[in-house]
C-alpha positions in Angstrom: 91.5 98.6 118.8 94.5 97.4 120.5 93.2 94.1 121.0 92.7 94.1 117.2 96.4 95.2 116.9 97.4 92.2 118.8 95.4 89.4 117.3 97.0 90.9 113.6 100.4 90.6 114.8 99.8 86.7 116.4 97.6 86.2 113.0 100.4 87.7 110.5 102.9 85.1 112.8 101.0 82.0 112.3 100.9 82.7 108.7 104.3 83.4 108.5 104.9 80.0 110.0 102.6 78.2 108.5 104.6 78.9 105.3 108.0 79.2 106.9 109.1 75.1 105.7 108.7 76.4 102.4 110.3 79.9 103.0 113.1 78.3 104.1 114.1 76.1 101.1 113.4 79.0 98.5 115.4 81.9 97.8 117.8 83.2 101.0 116.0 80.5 102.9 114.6 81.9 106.2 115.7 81.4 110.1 113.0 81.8 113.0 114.3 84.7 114.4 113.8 86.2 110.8 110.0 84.5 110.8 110.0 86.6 114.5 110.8 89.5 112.8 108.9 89.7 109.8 105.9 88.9 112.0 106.7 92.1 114.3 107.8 94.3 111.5 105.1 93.7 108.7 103.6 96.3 107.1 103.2 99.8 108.4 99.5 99.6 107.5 99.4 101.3 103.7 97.4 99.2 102.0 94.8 98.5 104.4 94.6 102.2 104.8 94.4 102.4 101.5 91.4 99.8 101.2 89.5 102.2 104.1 89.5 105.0 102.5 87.9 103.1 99.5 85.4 101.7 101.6 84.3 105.0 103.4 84.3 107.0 99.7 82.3 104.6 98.5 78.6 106.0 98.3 76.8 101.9 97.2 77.8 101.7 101.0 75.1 103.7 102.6 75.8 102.6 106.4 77.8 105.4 107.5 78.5 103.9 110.8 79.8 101.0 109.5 82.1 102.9 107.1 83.5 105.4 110.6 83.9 102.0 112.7 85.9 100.5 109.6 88.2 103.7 108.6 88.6 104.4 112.6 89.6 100.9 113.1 92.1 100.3 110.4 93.9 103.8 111.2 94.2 102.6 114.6 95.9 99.8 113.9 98.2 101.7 111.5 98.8 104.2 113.7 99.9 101.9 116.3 102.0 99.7 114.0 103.7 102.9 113.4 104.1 104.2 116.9 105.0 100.7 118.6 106.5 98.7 115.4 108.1 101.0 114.1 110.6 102.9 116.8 110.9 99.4 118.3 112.1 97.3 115.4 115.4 98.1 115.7 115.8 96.8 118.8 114.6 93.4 118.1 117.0 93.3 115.2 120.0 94.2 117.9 118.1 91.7 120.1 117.5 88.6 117.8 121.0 88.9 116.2 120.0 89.7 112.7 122.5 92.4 111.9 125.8 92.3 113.4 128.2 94.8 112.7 131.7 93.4 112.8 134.0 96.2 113.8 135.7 95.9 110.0 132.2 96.1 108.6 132.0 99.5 111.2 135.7 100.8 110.2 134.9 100.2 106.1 132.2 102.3 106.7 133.5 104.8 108.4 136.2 105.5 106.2 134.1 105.3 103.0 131.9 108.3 105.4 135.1 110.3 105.5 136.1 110.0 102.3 132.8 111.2 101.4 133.3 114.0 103.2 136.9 115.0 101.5 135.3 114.7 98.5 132.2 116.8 98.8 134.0 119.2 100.8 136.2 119.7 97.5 134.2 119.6 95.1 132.1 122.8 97.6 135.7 124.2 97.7 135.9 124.4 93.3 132.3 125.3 92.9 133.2 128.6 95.3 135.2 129.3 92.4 133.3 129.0 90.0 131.5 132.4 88.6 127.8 130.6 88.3 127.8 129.6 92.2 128.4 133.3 93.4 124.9 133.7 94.6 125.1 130.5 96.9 124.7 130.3 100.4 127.5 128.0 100.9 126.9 127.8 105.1 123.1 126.3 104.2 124.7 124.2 101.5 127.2 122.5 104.1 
């Protein structure tokens, strides 16, 4: 299973570069590190779980072991992708340099945050007023 998880990520690369000279003259265009990344990232594993389940439901396929070895490998792939991929993807962003925060980009959005904030906590602060919010819980609410 895990050597199944690696060939699919060097297999979704390849693919990904084999078409990267024309990825890179259409639309945003696309850099290596991004081809690096959208070879890592992928999917999560949906669809092909998807497609398992419709192979092991299906009753014209009467070899049951093949249908377990199918469903059982294509979950474990998913569920790999998920565990490994997926809580170390952000990482490799931070690593390859694909989304820097300037510190403007991280003050702007920390003052639209805040002023968030004000606003919700006055708008909480009117509806306390309000007859038809008596009943709220307005601890659970905040």
């Amino acid at each position: 299973m895990i050597a199944a998880y690696v060939m699919l990520h060097f297999i979704r690369f390849f693919m990904i570069l084999l078409f990267w000279p024309v990825l890179k003259r259409i639309g945003y265009g696309m850099t290596f590190n991004q081809v690096l990344l959208a070879s890592y990232a992928g999917l999560r594993g949906a669809v092909g779980l998807s497609l398992a389940m419709i192979v092991f439901s299906d009753e014209k396929i009467k070899n049951e072991y093949l249908k377990d070895i199918i469903l059982l490998h294509i979950s474990g792939v998913a569920f790999l992708t998920l565990i490994i991929n997926a809580t170390t993807t952000g990482a490799l962003v931070s690593y390859l340099g694909l989304s820097p925060y300037s510190d403007l980009k991280k003050n702007l959005l920390l003052s639209v945050s805040n002023q968030i904030d004000r606003q919700v906590n006055q708008n909480i602060l009117k509806m306390k007023s309000e007859n038809y919010y008596k009943f709220v819980d307005w601890d659970v609410v905040k």
